[in-house]
SELUMMI-353691 format. One record per residue (C-alpha): residue number from 1; residue in one letter; x, y, z. Coordinates in nm, 2 decimals, decimal comma. Example, Ala and Ser with C-alpha at 12.3 -4.5 7.8 and 13.67 -1.06 7.14 Angstrom:
<recs>
<rec pos="1" code="A" u="1,23" v="-0,45" w="0,78"/>
<rec pos="2" code="S" u="1,37" v="-0,11" w="0,71"/>
</recs>
This chain:
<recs>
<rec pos="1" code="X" u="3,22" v="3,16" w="2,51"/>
<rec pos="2" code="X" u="3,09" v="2,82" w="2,50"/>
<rec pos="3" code="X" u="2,73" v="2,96" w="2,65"/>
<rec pos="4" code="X" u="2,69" v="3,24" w="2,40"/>
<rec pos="5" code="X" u="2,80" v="2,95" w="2,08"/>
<rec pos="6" code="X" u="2,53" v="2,76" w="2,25"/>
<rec pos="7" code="X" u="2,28" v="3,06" w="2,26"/>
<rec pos="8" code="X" u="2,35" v="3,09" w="1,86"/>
<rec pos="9" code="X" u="2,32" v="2,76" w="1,75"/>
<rec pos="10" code="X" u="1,98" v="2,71" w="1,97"/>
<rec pos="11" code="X" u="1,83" v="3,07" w="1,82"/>
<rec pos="12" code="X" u="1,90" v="2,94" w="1,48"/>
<rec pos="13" code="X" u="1,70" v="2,65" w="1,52"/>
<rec pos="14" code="X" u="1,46" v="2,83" w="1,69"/>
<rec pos="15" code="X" u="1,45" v="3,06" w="1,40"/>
<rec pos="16" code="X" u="1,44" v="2,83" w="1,12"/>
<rec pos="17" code="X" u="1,20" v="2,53" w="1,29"/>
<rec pos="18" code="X" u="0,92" v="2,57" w="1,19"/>
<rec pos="19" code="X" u="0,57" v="2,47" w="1,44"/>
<rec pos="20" code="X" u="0,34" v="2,21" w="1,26"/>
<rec pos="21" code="X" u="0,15" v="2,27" w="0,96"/>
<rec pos="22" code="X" u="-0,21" v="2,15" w="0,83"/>
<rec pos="23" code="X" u="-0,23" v="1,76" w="0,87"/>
<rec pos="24" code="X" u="-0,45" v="1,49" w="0,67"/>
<rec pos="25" code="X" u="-0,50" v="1,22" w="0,92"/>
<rec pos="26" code="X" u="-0,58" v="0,80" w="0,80"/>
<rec pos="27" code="X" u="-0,77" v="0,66" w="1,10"/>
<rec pos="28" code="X" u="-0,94" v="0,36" w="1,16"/>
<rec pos="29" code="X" u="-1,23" v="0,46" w="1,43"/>
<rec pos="30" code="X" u="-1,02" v="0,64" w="1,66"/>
<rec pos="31" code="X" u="-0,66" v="0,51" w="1,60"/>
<rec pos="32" code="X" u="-0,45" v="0,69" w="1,37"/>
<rec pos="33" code="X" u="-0,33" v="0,45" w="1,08"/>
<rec pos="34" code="X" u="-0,12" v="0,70" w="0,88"/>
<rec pos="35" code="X" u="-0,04" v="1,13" w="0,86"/>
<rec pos="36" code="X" u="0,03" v="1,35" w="0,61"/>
<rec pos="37" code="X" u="0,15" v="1,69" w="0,59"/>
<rec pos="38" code="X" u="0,18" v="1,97" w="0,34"/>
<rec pos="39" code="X" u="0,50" v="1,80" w="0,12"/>
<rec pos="40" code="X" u="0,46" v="1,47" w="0,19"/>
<rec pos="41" code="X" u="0,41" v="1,20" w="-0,03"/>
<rec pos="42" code="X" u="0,09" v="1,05" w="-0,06"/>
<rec pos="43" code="X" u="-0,10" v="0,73" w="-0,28"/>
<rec pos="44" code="X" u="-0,44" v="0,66" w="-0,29"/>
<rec pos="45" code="X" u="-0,72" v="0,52" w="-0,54"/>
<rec pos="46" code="X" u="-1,01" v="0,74" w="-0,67"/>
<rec pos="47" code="X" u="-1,41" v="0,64" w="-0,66"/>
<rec pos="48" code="X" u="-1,36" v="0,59" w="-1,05"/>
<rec pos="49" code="X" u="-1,07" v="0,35" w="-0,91"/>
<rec pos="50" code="X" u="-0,82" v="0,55" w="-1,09"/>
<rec pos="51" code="X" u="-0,43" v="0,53" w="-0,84"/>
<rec pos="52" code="X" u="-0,30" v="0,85" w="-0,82"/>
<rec pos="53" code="X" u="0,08" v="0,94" w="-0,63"/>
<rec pos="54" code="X" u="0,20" v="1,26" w="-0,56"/>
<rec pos="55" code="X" u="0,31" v="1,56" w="-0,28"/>
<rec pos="56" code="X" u="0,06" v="1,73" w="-0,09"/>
<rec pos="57" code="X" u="0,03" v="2,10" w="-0,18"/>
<rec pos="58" code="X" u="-0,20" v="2,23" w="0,00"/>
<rec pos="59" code="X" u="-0,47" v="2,12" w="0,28"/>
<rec pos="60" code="X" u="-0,84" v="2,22" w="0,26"/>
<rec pos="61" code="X" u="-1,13" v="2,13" w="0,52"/>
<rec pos="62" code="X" u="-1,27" v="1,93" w="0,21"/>
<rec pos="63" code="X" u="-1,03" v="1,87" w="-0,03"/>
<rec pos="64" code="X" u="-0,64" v="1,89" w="-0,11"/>
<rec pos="65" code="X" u="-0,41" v="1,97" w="-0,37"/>
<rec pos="66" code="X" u="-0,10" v="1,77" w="-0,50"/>
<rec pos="67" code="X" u="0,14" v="1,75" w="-0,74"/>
<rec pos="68" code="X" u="0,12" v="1,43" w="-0,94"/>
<rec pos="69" code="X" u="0,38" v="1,24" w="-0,96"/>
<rec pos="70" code="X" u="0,40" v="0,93" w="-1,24"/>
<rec pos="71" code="X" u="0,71" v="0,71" w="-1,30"/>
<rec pos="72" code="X" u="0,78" v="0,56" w="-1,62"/>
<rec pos="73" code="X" u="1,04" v="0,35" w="-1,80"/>
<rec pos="74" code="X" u="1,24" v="0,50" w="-2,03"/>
<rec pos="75" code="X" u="1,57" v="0,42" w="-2,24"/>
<rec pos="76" code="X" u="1,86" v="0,64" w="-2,14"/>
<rec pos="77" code="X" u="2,12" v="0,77" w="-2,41"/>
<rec pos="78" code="X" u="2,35" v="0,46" w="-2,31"/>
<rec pos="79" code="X" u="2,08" v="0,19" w="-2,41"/>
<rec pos="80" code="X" u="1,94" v="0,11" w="-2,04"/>
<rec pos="81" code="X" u="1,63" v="0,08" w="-1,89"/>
<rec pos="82" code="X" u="1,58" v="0,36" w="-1,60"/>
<rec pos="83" code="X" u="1,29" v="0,50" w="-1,45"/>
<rec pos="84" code="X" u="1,14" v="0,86" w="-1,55"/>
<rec pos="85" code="X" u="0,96" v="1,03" w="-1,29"/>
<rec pos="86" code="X" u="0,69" v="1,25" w="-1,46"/>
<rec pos="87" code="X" u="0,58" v="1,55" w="-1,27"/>
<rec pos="88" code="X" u="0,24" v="1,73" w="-1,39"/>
<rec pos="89" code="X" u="0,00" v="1,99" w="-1,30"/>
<rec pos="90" code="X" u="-0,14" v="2,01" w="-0,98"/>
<rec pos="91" code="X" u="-0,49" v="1,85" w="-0,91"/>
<rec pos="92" code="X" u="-0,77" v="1,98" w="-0,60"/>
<rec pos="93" code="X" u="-0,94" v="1,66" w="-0,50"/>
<rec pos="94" code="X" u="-1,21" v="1,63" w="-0,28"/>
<rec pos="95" code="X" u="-1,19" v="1,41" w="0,02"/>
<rec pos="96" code="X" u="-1,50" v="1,26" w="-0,05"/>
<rec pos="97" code="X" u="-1,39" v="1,13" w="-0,37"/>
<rec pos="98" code="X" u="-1,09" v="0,94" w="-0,21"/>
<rec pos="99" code="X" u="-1,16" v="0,58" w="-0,23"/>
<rec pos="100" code="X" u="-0,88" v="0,39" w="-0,05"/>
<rec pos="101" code="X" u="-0,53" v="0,40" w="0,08"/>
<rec pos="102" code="X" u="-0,25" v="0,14" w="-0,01"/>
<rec pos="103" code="X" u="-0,14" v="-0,08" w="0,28"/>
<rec pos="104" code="X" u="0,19" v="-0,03" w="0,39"/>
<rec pos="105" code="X" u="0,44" v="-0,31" w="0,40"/>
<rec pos="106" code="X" u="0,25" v="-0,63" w="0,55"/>
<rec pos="107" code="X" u="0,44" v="-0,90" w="0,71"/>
<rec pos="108" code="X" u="0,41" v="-1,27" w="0,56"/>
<rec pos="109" code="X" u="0,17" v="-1,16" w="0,32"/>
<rec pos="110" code="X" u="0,21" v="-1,47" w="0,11"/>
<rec pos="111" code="X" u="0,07" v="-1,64" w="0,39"/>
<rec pos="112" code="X" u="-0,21" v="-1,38" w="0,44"/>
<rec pos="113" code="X" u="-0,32" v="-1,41" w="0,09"/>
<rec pos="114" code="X" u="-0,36" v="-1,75" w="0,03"/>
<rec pos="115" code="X" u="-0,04" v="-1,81" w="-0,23"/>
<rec pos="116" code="X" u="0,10" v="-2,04" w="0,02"/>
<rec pos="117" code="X" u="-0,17" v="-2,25" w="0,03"/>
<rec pos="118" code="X" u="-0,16" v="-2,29" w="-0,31"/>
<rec pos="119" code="X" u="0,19" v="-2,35" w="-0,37"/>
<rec pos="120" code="X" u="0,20" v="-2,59" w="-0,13"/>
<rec pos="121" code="X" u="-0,10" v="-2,79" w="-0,20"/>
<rec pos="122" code="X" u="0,01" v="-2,76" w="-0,59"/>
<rec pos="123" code="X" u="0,34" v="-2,89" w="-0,50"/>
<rec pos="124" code="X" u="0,16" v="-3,21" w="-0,33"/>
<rec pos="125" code="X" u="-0,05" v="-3,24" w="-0,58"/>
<rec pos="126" code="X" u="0,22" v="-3,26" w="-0,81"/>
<rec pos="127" code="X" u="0,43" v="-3,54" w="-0,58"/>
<rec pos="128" code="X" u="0,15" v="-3,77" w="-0,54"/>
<rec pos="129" code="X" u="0,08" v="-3,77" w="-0,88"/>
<rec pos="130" code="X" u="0,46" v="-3,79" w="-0,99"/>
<rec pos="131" code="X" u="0,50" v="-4,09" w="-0,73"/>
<rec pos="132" code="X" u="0,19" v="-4,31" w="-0,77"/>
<rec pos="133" code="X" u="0,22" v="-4,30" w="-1,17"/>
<rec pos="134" code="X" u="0,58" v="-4,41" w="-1,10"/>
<rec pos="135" code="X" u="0,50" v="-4,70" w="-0,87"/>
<rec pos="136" code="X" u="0,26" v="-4,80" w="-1,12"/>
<rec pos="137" code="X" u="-0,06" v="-4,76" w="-0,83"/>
<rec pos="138" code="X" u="-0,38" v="-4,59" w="-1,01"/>
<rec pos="139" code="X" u="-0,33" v="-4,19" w="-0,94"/>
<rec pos="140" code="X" u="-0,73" v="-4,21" w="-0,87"/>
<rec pos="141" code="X" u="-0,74" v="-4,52" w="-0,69"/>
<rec pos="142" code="X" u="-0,92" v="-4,57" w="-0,33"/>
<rec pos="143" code="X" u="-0,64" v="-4,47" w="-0,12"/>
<rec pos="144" code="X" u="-0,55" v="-4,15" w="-0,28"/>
<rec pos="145" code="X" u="-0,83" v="-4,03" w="-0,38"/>
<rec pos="146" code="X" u="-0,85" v="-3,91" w="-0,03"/>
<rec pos="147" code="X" u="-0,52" v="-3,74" w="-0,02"/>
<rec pos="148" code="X" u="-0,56" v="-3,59" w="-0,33"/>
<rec pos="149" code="X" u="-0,97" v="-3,42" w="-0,28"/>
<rec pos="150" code="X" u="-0,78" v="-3,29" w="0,07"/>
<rec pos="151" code="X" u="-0,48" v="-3,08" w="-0,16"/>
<rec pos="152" code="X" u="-0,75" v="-2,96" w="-0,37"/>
<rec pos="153" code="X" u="-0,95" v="-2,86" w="-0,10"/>
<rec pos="154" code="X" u="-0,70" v="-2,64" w="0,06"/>
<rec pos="155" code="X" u="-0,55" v="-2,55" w="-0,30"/>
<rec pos="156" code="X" u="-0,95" v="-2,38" w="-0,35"/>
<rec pos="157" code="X" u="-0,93" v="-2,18" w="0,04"/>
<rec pos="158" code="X" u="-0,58" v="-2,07" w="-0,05"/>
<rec pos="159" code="X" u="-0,77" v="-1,95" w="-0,42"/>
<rec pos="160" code="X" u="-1,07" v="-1,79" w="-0,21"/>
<rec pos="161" code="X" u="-0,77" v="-1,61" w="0,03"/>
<rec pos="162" code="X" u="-0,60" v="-1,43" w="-0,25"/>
<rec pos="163" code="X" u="-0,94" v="-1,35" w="-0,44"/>
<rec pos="164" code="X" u="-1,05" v="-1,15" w="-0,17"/>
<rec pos="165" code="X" u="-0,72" v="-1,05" w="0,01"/>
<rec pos="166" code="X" u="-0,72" v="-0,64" w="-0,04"/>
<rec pos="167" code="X" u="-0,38" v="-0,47" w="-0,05"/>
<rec pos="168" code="X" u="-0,53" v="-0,14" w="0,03"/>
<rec pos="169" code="X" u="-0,80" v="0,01" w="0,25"/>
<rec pos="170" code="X" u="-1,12" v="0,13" w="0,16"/>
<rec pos="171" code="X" u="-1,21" v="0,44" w="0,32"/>
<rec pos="172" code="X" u="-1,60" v="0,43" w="0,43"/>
<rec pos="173" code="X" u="-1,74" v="0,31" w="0,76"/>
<rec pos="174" code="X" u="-1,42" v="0,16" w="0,91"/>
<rec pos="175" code="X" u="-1,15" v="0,37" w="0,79"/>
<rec pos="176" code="X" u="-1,19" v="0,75" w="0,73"/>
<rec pos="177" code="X" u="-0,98" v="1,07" w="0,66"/>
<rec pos="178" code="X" u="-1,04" v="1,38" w="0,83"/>
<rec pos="179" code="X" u="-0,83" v="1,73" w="0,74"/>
<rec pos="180" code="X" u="-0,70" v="1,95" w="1,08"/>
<rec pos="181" code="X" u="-0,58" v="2,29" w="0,97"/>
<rec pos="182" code="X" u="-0,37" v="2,41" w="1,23"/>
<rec pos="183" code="X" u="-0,23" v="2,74" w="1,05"/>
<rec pos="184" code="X" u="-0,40" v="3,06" w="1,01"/>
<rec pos="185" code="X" u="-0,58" v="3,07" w="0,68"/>
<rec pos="186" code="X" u="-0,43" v="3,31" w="0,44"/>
</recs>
């Protein structure tokens, strides 16, 4: 009894699994940074730098279609702030015209864009200043005008990190999407 339960259960996932479908593929040269499927969710910025979110549709070997998807705040009938997701029309977009893809959730990133450096050599600043105007020393005396060019110094790199720190990636020579359509063309 237990064998033919078995036999059931495994048909009927059998039966309703279904084999993989057409796939987007983010790679960077030859190592695959992200995949998407038909139904899954997808971000990415235009050539006219335009973000757009939304579910993939439908795969093409040059374009894809998806469902838009924009969220909004809105007031509720209680008075409260919630968010509104917005669905609209669906939109065919050519892969050519796909700009860049977000980065997913980096590690430290304060540190990888600079902020630190700046919060910390503010925060210095800020001390020295604080304490040699207290002890009645000149703030821009010989001895810390040193210290203080040094902060400033590493207050500008930490500027220069988070000026060119990019939280996405731009498709183009390094990073590229390429379309495999696995099922049978209908």
């Amino acid at each position: 009894m237990q064998k033919i339960i078995l036999f059931i259960l495994c048909a009927s996932f059998l039966h309703t699994a279904k084999a993989q479908s057409d796939l987007l593929v983010f790679k960077k040269g030859n190592h695959t940074v992200e995949r998407y499927f038909n139904g899954s969710f997808i971000s990415f910025q235009l050539n006219t730098k335009q973000w757009m979110s939304g579910y993939i549709k439908k795969l093409q070997p040059d374009s894809i279609t998806i469902v838009p998807i924009q969220e909004k705040l809105a007031i509720n009938f209680l008075g409260m702030v919630v968010t509104d997701t917005l669905v609209l029309n669906t939109i065919k977009i050519a892969i050519k015209n796909i700009y860049a893809l977000p980065k997913g959730h980096e590690g430290f990133s304060y540190i990888k864009d600079g902020s630190l450096l700046q919060i910390l050599s503010g925060g210095y600043m800020a001390l020295n200043i604080i304490n040699t105007a207290s002890s009645k020393d000149p703030v821009f005396g010989k001895d810390n005008i040193k210290n203080l060019g040094i902060a400033a110094g590493v207050f500008v790199a930490g500027t220069i990190m988070h000026l060119t720190h990019r939280s996405y990636f731009v498709v183009g020579k390094k990073y590229h999407l390429q379309i495999l359509l696995i099922s049978s063309s209908s």
